[in-house]
Each structure stands twice: as structure tokens, then as C-alpha cells.
C-alpha positions in Angstrom: 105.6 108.3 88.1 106.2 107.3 84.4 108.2 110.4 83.8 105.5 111.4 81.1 102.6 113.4 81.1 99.2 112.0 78.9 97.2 114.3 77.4 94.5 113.9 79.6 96.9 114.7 82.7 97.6 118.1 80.4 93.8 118.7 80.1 93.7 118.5 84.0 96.1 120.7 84.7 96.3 124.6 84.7 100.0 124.3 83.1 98.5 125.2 80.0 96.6 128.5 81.2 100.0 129.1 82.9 101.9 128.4 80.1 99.8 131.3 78.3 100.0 133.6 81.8 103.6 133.9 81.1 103.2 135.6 77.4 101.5 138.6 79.6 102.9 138.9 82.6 105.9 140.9 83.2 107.6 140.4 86.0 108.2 136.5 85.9 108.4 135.8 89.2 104.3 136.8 89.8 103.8 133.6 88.4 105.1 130.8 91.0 103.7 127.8 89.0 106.1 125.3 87.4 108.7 128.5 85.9 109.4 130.6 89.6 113.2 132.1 89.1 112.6 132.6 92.7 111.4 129.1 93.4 114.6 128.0 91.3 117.1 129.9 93.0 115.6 128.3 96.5 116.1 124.6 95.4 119.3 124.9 93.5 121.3 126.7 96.8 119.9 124.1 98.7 121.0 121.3 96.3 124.7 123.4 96.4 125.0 123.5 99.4 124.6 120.0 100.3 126.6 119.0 97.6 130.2 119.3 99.3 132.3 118.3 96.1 130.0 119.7 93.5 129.8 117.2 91.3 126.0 117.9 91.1 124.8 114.2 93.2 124.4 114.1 96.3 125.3 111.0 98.3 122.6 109.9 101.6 124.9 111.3 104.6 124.9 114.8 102.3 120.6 114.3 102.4 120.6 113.5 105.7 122.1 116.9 106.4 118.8 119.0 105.2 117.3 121.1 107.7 119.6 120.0 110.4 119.2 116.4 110.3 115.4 116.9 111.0 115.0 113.9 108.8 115.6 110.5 110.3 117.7 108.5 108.8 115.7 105.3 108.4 113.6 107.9 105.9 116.5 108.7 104.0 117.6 105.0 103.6 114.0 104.7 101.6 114.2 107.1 99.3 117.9 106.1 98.4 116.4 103.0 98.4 114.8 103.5 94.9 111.4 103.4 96.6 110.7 107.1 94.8 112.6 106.7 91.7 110.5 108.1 88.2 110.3 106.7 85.2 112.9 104.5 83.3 116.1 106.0 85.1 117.6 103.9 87.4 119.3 105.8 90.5 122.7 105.4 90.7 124.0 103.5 93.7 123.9 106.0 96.8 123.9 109.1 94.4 120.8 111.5 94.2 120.9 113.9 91.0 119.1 117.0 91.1 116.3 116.5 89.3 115.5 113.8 92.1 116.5 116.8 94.8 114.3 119.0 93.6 111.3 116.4 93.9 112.6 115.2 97.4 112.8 119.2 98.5 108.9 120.0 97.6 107.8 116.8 98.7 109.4 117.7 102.4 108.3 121.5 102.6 104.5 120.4 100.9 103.1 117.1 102.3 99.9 118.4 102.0 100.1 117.8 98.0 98.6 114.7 96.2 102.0 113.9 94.6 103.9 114.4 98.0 101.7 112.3 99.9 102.3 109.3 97.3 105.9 110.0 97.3 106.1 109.8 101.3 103.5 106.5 101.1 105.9 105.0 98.8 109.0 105.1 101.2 106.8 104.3 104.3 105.4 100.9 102.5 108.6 99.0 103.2 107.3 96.1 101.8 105.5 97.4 99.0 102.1 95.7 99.9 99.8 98.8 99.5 99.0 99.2 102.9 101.2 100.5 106.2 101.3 98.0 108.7 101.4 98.8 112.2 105.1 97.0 111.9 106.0 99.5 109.5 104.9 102.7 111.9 106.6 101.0 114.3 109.6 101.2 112.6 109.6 104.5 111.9 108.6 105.7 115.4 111.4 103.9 117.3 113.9 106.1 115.6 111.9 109.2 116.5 111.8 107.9 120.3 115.7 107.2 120.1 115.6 111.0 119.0 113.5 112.2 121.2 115.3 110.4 124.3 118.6 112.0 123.5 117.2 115.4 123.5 116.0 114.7 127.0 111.9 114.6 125.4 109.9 111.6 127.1 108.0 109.9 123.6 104.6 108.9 124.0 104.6 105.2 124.1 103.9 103.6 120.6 100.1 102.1 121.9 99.2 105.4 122.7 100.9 107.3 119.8 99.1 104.7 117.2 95.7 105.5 118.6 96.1 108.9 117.6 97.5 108.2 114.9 94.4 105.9 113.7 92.0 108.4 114.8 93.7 111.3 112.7 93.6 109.4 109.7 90.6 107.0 110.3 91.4 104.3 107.7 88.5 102.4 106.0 90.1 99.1 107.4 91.1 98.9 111.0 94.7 98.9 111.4 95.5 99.3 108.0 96.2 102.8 106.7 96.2 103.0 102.3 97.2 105.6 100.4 93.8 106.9 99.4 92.5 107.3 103.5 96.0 109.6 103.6 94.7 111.1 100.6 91.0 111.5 102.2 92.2 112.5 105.7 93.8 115.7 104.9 96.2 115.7 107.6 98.7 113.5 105.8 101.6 116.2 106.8 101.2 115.8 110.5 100.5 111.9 109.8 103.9 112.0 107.8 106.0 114.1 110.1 105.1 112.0 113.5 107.0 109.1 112.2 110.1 110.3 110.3 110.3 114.4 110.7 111.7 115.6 114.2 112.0 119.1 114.6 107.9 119.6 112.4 106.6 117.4 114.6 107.8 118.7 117.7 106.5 121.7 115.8 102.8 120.4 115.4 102.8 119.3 119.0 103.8 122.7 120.5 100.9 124.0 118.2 97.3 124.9 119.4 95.3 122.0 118.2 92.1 124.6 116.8 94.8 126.1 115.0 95.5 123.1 113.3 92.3 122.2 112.2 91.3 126.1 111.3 94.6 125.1 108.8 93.0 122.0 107.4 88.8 123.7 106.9 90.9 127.0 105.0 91.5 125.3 102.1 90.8 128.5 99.9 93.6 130.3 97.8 95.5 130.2 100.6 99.5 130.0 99.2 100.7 126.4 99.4 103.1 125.3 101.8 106.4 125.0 98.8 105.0 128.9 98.3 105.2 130.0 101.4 108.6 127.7 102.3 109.9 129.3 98.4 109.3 132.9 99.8 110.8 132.8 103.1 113.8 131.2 101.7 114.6 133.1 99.0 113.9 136.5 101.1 116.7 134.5 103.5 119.0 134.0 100.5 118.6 137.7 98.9 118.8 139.0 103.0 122.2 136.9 103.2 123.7 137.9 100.1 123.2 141.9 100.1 125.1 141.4 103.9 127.8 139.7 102.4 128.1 142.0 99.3 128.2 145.3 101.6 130.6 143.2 104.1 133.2 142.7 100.9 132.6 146.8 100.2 133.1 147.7 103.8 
């Protein structure tokens, strides 16, 4: 959040080993921590093509296009907000730069990680208190039931939708979620995507509930969520291109 990285944080990590990794290896794209070409390519077509006028910032109605508006827009508001911003830099009004993107884009496709579920705490703590209130889901929710009603979906009434909610998470304090019980719960991403994520959590509803937590106890090697996200996408991109390229031959 600083922008900076101690020594300590250094020690902690594997960027080091990773660092080293990359002397070796051949094929640069084997490695998918912190230098993926692959991972690279992903984010910055993304980025372009939200970015309309290419002037490399993109404003909050070009965000709220991502992923077919699956994002509501009281989310968006947040983070353009300032609620994420790093460090010293100060974000320029209703601009996002790509560095900012690029942190916005893994902290969507991964909620699962540490770092993601601070950044999506951060823009759900309105108030900046610590702690979200039920106020605060509320908030949230009543876009996704405005969402839901225009589609034609009947939205489980906010009472009922909190009580699962509570008992997904189960906070140390009644009524009040932190971020460390997020941290603690391990199912931060459905948590996350109930309140400000359409089109995922219609996705985690449709989904067989053992399957869900089979996901949660398989916490081995398994490739992250950005990994798997990175791969598909870039296969997409690589898929699209070769089309085009033999259309322009043909």
C-alpha cells in the first residue's frame, strides 16, 4: 500500500528465488510469477481495449465496461473514489492509469489473494471505520437486486441474503465483518461477488455447493485463479489473432 517493498516483505517473498528462476529457464513464459509475457499481453489488451481514445487512462464509464458491465457501478464509484489508491500518487480526477488497471484487473479475476481481499475491503468500507456495517452491504446489495430485477431474477430478500452471508464468513463480532474474518473465512471471493459482481455470482449460485467447498479444502499447488484467468485469455487473444491474420491472407 506504500508503493515500497521493506526488506523484510523481500525476505517473505519467493520474488527472489524467482528472480534467480529466470537466469535458467528458457522459455520465459514457464515462469508466471511477477515477469509472464503472457500475463502481460492479457492485461495490457484489456487495458486497450477499454481505453477508446488511447491516451493510456481510462475514465469510470470505460471501467465500468469490463466483462460486460458485470461490475456494478456503485463498486466502480469506490475505487475511482481513491479508496485503492498506492502510495504517494494521487489519482487524477476520474482518470485510472495503467499501473492502477493492472492492480484493479487481478484484484477482480483473484479475490481469493491476501492483497485482493484488502483491496475489495477497502472499497466496501465506505466510511473507512474498519469494519462493514450491515448499512454498507446493504448498499451494495440493492444495486445487485435492481440488477437482478431487470433481468427478470427474483433477489433473495436482504434479511435472508445477510444470514448467509454472516454464516459464510462468521465474523468474531456479530454483525460486524473486519478484514482479518474475510482473511480467515476463505471464501472472501463469493463474499465479495454477492454484493457488487453480477454475472460470478449468478455463477456461484448456479454451482453445486460440495463443489464449492471441495474448491476451498484444495488449497494445494493448484494454479491461482489470475493463472488460470491469464491462460484462458491469452489462448483467446492468440485464437483471435491467427483468425484474423489468415482472414487478411484469404
Amino acid at each position: 500500500w506504500s508503493g515500497k517493498i521493506t526488506s523484510t516483505e523481500i525476505r517473505k517473498s519467493n520474488f527472489l528465488q524467482t528472480l534467480a528462476l529466470l537466469e535458467e529457464e528458457e522459455d520465459i513464459n514457464q515462469i508466471t510469477d511477477y515477469f509472464s509475457y503472457e500475463h502481460f499481453y492479457v492485461i495490457y489488451c484489456k487495458f486497450w481495449e477499454l481505453d477508446g481514445d488511447h491516451d493510456l487512462y481510462i475514465s469510470q464509464a470505460d471501467l465500468s465496461r469490463y466483462n460486460d458491465q458485470a461490475s456494478s457501478s456503485r463498486i466502480i464509484e469506490r475505487i475511482f473514489s481513491g479508496a485503492v489508491t498506492r502510495g504517494k500518487t494521487v489519482q487524477k480526477e476520474g482518470r485510472m492509469s495503467y499501473a492502477d488497471f493492472v492492480w484493479f484487473l487481478i484484484s477482480e479475476e483473484d479475490k481469493r489473494n491476501p492483497t485482493s481481499i484488502e483491496y475489495w475491503f477497502r472499497c466496501m468500507d465506505v466510511d473507512g471505520d474498519g469494519i462493514l456495517s450491515m448499512y454498507e452491504l446493504e448498499y451494495f446489495y440493492e444495486e445487485q437486486c435492481e440488477r437482478m430485477e431487470a433481468m427478470g431474477i427474483e433477489p433473495l430478500p436482504f434479511h435472508d441474503l445477510l444470514c448467509q452471508m454472516l454464516d459464510l464468513v462468521k465474523p468474531a463480532s456479530d454483525g460486524k465483518i473486519t478484514l482479518r474474518d474475510l482473511k480467515r473465512c476463505r471464501m472472501a471471493h463469493i463474499f465479495y461477488d454477492t454484493f457488487f459482481n453480477l454475472e460470478k455470482y449468478l455463477d456461484h449460485e448456479q454451482r453445486d455447493p460440495f463443489a464449492v467447498q471441495k474448491d476451498v479444502e484444495n488449497d494445494g499447488p493448484e494454479p491461482s485463479d489470475w493463472d488460470r484467468f491469464a491462460a484462458e485469455e491469452y489462448e483467446a487473444l492468440v485464437t483471435e489473432e491467427s483468425a484474423q491474420v489468415q482472414l487478411q491472407e484469404g
